[in-house]
C-alpha positions as CSV (number, residue, x, y, z in Angstrom):
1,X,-190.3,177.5,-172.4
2,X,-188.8,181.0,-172.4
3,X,-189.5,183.7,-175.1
4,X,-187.0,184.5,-177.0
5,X,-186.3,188.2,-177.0
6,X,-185.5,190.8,-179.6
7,X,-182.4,193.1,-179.4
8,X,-183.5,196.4,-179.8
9,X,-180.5,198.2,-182.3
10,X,-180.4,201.7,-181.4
11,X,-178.3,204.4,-183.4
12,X,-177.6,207.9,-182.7
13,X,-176.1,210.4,-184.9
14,X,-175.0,213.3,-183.2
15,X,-174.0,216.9,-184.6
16,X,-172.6,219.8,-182.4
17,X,-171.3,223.2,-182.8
18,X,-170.8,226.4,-180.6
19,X,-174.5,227.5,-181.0
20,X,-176.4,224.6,-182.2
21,X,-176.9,220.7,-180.9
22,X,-178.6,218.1,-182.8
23,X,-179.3,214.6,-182.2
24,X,-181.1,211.9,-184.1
25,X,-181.7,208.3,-183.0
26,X,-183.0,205.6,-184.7
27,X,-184.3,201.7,-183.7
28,X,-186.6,202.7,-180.8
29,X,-189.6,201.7,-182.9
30,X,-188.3,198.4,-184.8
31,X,-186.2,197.0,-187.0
32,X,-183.2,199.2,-188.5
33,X,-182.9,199.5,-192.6
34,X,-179.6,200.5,-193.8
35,X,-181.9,203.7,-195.6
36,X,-183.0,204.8,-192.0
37,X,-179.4,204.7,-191.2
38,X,-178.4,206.6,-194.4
39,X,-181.5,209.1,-194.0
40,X,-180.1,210.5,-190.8
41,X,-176.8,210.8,-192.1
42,X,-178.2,212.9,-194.4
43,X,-180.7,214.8,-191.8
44,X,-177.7,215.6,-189.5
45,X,-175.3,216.9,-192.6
46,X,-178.7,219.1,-193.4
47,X,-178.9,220.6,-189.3
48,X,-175.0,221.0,-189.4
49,X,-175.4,223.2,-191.9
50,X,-175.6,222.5,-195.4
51,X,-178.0,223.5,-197.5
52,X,-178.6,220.8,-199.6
53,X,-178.0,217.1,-199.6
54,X,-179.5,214.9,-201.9
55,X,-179.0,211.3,-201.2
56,X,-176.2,209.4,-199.3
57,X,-174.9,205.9,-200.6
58,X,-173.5,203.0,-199.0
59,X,-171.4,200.5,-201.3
60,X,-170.9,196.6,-200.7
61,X,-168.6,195.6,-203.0
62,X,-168.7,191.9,-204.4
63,X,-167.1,189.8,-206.6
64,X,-169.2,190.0,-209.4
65,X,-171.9,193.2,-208.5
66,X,-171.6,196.0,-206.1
67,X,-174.5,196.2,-203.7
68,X,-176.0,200.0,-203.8
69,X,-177.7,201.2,-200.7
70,X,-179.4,204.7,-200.9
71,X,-181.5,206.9,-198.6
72,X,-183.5,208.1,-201.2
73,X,-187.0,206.1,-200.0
74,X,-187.9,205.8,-203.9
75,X,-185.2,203.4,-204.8
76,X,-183.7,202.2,-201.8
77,X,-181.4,199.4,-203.1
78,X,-180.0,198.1,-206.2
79,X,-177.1,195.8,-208.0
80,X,-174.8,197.3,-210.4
81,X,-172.4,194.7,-212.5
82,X,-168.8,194.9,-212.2
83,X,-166.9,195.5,-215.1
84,X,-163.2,195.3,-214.0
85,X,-162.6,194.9,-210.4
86,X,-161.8,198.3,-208.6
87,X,-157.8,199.6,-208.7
88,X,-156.4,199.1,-205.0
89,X,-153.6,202.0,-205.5
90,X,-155.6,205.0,-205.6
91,X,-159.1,204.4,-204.7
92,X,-159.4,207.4,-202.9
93,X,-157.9,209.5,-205.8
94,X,-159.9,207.7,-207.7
95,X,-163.0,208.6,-205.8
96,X,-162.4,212.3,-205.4
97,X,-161.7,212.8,-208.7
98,X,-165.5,211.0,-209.7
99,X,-167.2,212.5,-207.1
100,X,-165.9,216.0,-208.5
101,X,-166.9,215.2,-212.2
102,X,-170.9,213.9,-211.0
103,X,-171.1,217.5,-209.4
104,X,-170.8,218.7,-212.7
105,X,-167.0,221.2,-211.2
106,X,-164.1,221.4,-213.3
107,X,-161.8,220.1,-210.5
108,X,-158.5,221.6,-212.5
109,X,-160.0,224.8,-212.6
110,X,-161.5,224.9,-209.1
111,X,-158.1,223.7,-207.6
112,X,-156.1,226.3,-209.8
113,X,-158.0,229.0,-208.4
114,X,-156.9,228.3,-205.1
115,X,-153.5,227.3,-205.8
116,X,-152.0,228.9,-208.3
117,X,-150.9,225.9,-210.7
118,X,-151.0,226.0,-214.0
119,X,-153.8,224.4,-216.2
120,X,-151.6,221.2,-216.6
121,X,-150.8,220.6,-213.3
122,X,-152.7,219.8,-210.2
123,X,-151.4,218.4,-206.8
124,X,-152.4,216.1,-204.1
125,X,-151.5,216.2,-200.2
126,X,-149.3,213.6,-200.8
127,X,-147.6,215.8,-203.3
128,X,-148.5,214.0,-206.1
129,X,-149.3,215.9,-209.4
130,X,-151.6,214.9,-212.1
């Protein structure tokens, strides 16, 4: 009776500028975790030139909890409950404007800067003011 073999998942993550050329594969040894995955996200954001990076997360969404996925190796994975189910219309808005508020920025006053609005009055791509 034949053995039945393992397929071998590889990844590569890849960054590449005029001076500098990384590359980072993973699977060779093993088994793949979605943290190995999100780890060298992270390493190749680090060699393409930012400073700092923290920790990069993956969401599955459910029904009834969102699945967290993190490449921080001290808490890898976790469930969060849903309160309301997340707004189609303007998830990425949505999104921005979160991101920008856990960084600790005031995004009206870091947009105004650059653009010239007043206080009151911010706008999108899209042309959309808020």
């Amino acid at each position: 009776m034949p053995k039945k073999q393992h397929q071998i998942q590889l990844f590569e993550f890849q960054y590449q500028s005029s001076n500098k050329s990384v590359s980072i594969t993973i699977g060779e040894d093993g088994d793949v975790h979605i943290a190995d995955i999100l780890e060298a996200v992270r390493d190749i954001l680090v060699a393409g030139g930012f400073n700092y990076v923290d920790e990069i997360r993956a969401v599955s969404f459910g029904d009834r909890e969102n699945k967290v996925f993190s490449s921080n190796r001290e808490d890898e994975e976790w469930e969060e409950p849903i309160d309301f189910p997340p707004p189609l219309e303007n998830l990425e808005k949505m999104m921005a404007e979160e991101t920008i508020r856990e960084a600790g920025y005031d995004a009206v006053s870091a947009l105004n800067t650059k653009s010239g609005l007043t206080e009151n009055e911010v706008k999108y791509a899209d042309g959309e003011s808020f």
